[in-house]
C-alpha positions as a Python dict, from the first residue, in 0.01 Angstrom:
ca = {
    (1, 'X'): (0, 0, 0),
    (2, 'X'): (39, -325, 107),
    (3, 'X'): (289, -462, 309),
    (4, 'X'): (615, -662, 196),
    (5, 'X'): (843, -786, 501),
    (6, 'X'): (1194, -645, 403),
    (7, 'X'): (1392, -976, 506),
    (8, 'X'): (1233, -1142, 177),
    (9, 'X'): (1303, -840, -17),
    (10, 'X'): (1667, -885, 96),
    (11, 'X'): (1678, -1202, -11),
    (12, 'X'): (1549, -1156, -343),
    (13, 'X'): (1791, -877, -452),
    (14, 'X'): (2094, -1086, -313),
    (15, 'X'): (1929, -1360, -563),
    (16, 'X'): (1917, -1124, -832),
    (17, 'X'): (2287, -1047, -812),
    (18, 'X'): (2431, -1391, -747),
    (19, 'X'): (2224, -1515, -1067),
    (20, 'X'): (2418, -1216, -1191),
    (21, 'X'): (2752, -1287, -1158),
    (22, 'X'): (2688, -1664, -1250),
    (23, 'X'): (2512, -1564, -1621),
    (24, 'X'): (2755, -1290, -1674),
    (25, 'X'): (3002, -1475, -1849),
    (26, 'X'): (2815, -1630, -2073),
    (27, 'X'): (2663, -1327, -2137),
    (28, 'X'): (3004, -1128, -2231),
    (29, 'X'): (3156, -1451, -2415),
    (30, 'X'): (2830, -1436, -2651),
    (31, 'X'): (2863, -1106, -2664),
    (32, 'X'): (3214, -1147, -2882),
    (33, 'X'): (3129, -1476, -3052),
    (34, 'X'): (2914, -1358, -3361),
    (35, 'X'): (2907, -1342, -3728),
    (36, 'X'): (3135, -1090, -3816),
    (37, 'X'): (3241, -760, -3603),
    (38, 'X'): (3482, -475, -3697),
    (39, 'X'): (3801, -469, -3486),
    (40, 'X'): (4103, -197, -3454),
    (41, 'X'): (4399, -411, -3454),
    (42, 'X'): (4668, -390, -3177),
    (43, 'X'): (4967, -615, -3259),
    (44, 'X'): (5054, -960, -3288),
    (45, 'X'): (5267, -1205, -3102),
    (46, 'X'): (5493, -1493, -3300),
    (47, 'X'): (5269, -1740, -3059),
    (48, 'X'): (5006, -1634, -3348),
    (49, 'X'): (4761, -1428, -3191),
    (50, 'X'): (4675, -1099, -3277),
    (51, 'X'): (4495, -878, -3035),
    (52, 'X'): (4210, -668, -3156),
    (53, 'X'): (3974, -390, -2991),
    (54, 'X'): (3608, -486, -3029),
    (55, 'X'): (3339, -292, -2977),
    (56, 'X'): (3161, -222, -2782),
    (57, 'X'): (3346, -418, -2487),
    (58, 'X'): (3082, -535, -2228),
    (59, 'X'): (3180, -309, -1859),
    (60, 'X'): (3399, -474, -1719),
    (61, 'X'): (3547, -691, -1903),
    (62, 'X'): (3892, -656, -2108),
    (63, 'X'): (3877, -428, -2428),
    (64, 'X'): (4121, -658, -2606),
    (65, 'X'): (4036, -989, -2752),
    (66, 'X'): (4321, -1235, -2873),
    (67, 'X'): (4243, -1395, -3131),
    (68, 'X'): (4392, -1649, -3370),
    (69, 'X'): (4334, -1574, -3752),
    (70, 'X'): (4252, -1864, -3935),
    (71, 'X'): (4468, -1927, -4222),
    (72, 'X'): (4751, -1840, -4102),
    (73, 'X'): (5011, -2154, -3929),
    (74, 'X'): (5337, -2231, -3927),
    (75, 'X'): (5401, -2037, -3551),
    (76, 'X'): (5654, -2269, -3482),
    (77, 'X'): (6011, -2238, -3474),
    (78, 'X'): (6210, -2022, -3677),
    (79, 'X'): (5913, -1879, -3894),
    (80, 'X'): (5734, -1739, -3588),
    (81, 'X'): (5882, -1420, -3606),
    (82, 'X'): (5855, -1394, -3977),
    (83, 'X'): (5539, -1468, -3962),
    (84, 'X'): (5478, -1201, -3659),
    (85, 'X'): (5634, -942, -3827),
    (86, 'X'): (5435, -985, -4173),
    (87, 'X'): (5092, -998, -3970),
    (88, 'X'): (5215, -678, -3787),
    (89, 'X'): (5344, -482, -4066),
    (90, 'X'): (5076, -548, -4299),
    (91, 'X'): (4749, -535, -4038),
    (92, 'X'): (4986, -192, -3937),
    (93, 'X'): (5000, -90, -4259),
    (94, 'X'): (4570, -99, -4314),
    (95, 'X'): (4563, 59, -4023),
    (96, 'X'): (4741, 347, -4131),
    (97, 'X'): (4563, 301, -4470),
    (98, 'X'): (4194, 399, -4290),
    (99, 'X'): (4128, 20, -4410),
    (100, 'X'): (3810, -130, -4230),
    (101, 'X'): (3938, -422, -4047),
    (102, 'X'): (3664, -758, -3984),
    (103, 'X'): (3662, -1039, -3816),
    (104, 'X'): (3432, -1316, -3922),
    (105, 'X'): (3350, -1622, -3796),
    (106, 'X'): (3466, -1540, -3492),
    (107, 'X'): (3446, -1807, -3243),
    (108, 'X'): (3537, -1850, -2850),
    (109, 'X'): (3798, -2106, -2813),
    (110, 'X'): (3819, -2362, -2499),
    (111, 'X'): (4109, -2138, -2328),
    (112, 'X'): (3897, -1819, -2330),
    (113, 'X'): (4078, -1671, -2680),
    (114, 'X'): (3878, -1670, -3010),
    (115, 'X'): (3990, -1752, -3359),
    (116, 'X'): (3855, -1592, -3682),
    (117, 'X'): (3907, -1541, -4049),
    (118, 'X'): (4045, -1153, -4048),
    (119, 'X'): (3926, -940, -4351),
    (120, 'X'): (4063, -600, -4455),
    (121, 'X'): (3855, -449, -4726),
    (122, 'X'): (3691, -755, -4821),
    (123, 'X'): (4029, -942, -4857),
    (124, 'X'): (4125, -1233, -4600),
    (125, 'X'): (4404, -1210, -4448),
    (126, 'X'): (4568, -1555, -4464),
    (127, 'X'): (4565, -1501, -4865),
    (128, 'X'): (4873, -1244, -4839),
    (129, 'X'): (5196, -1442, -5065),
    (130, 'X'): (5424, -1365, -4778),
    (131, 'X'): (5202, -1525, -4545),
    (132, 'X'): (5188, -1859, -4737),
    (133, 'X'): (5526, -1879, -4830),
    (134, 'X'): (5663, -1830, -4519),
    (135, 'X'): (5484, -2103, -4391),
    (136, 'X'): (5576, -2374, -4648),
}
């Protein structure tokens, strides 16, 4: 067997895990930005994102994604809650339904969040009447 000094050895595996935690973030970003992935929804806030479950959810990092469905505006002022409220009761209401919930096209955004077109049963989302009207 031939022999290896153990300093280098050291050094290497230090190497190894500082390359690590540099590439690991781009890693687990990439890992949510795709085509299309199913989702359990988990409520909405009238800033306009809705968080979502993803899986699978790289270690480590947070099982919930926020995520702004594309579509869907008007989160300002006095239509933020209606508009809340309609995204929870009706993304509530598939869930209770057994509805399969997507998200395509999502996308990381600069602030760490994604945004995506949200599909239930091949439907999007931001087509619901109460949506639209509530934002006009």
């Amino acid at each position: 067997m031939p022999f290896v000094p153990e300093v280098p050895l050291k050094r290497l595996a230090l190497s190894i895990t500082a390359l690590g935690l540099v590439l690991a973030p781009a890693f687990t970003a990439a890992a949510h930005a795709s085509e299309s992935a199913e989702a359990q929804f988990r409520g909405c806030d009238s800033g306009g994102w809705c968080r979502f479950r993803v899986e699978p959810s790289p270690p480590g990092e947070e099982a919930l994604i926020r995520v702004r469905p594309d579509g869907v505006t008007g989160f300002e002022g006095s239509s933020a809650a209606t508009k809340r409220d309609r995204l929870n009761a009706l993304l509530a209401s598939m869930i209770h339904q057994h509805k399969q919930i997507r998200l395509e096209s999502l996308r990381t955004l600069n602030d760490g969040t994604f945004a995506a077109t949200v599909i239930v049963n091949g439907a999007d989302v931001a087509a619901d009447p109460q949506l639209a009207s509530s934002s006009k």
